[in-house]
N, C-alpha and C positions, 0 to 999 in steps of 0.2 A: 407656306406656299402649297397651293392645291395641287396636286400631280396625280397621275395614273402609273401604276408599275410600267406600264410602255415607257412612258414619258422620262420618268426617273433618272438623272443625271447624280451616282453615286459615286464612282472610281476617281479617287482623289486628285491621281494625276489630271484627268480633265478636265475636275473644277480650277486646281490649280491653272490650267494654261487659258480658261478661260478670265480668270481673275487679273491672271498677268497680260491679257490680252485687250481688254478691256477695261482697266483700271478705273473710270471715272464712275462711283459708286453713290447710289442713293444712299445715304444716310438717316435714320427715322430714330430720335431720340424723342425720350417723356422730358419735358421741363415743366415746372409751374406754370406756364401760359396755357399747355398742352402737347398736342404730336407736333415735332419740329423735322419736317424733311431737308437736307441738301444734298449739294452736287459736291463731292468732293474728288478728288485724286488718292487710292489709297495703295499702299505698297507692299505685295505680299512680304511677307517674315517669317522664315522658322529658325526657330529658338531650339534647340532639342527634340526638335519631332512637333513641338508644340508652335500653333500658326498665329502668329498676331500678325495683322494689320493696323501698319502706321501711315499718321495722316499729320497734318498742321493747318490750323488755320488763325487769321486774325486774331490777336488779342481783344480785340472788342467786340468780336465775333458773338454770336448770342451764344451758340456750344457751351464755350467756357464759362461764358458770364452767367449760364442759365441754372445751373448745379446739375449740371450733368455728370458731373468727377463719378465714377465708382457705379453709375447708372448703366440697365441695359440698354442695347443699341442695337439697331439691324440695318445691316448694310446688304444693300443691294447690286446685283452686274449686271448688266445686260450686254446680249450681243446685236452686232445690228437685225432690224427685224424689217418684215413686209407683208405687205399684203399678199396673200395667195385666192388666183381668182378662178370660179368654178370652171369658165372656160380651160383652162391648163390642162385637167386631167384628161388623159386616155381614154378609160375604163371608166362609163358609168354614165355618160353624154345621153344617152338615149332612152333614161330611166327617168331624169327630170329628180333623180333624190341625192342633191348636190348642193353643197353653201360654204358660200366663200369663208378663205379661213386666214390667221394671220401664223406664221413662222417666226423661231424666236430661240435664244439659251438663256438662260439665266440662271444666276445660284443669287441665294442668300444665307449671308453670315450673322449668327447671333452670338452676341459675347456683351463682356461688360468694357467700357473703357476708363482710360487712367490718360489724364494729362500730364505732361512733362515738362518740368523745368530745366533744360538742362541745354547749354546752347550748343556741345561737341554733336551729343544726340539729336538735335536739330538740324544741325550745318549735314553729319553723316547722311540722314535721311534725307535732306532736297538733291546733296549730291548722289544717292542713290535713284530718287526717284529721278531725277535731270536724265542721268546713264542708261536708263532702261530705256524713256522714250526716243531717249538720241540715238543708240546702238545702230541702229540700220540705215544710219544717214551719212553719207559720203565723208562729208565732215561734223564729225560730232560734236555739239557746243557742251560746255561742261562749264560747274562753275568758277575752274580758275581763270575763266576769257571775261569774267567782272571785277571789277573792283574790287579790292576785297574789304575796304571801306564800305561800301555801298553794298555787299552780302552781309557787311556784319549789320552793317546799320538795317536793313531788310530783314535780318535774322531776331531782331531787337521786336521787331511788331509784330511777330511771329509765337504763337505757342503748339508743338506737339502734343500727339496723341496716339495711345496705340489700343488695341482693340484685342484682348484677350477672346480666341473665337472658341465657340462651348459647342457650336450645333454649327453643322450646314447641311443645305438642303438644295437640291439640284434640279433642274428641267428641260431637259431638251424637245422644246415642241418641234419636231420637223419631217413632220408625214413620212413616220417611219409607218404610221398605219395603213399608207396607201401601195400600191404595188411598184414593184422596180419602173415599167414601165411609166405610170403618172410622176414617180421621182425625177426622173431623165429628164420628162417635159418640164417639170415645175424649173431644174437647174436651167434650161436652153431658155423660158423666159424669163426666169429672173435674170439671167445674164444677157437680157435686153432690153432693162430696164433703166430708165434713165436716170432714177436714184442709186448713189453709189453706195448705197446700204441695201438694199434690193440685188444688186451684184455682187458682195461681199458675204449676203448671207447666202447665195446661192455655193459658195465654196464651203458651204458647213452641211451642207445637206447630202446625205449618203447615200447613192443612187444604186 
């Protein structure tokens, strides 16, 4: 990931709460066809200090079928993002040396992964990942409100995965370059934007 020391998202804790914030992770594995991207759901882990991220996907999924076992992997976050438009700024209107720009976080994680067979280690992981994104909902669904036929049998077509991570790497593009002033404005209209990724990233930007 290209970055600028400005830009640099290092301190672990806020890649962690972005990871946990955003969960649903690009995925970029090598297979014999070539570059394989997906969308996956991945769930932070530490082990000892040490962070894997676990995931699952289909067994007939290509991942697994592709020999990716033991292969490296880069998984991607992202936060929501938008466009940022020259109008917004304060400072600098009257120079004419202005160009729109787009705001954004994102980390990526580099490691190898390891599929797993194991179905306790499977069942743990959906019911953890379930818990996270339910936590702040009135009534939280979990998976004893299923069958437990129909999770095992779900769990049956189902193969884990966890992601030894070796490297991350951080970016917070969000016109930390521009002054408090143009910050203030950019927050008041993105939070009168009609996309609500445009009003969500506007709470990540520090005025």
């Amino acid at each position: 990931m290209h970055t600028q020391p400005l830009f640099e998202l290092e301190d672990p804790k806020e890649i962690e709460r972005l990871v946990r914030a955003y969960p649903l992770a690009t995925l970029i594995a090598s297979t014999p066809g070539g570059l394989e991207a997906n969308l996956l759901p991945l769930e932070w882990g530490d082990d000892g200090g040490r962070v894997r991220l676990r995931g699952h996907v289909a067994r007939a999924h290509s991942l697994p079928q592709g020999g990716a076992d033991g292969g490296r992997v880069l998984a991607v976050f992202q936060s929501p993002n938008a466009y940022i438009s020259p109008r917004w700024y304060v400072n600098g209107q009257r120079s004419g040396r202005l160009a729109p720009s787009w705001n954004y976080a994102a980390v990526e994680a580099r490691g190898r992964i390891r599929f797993i067979e194991d179905s306790q280690w499977l069942l743990c992981h959906l019911g953890s990942l379930t818990a996270s994104q339910e936590a702040q909902r009135e009534t939280p669904w979990s998976l004893k409100d299923a069958s437990p036929s129909f999770v095992e049998e779900a769990a049956r077509r189902l193969v884990g995965f966890e992601i030894d991570v070796e490297q991350w790497a951080g970016k917070r593009f969000l016109s930390q370059q521009r002054t408090q002033a143009d910050r203030h404005s950019l927050i008041r209209h993105l939070s009168l934007e009609r996309a609500g990724s445009a009003r969500e990233l506007a709470s990540l930007i520090v005025p």
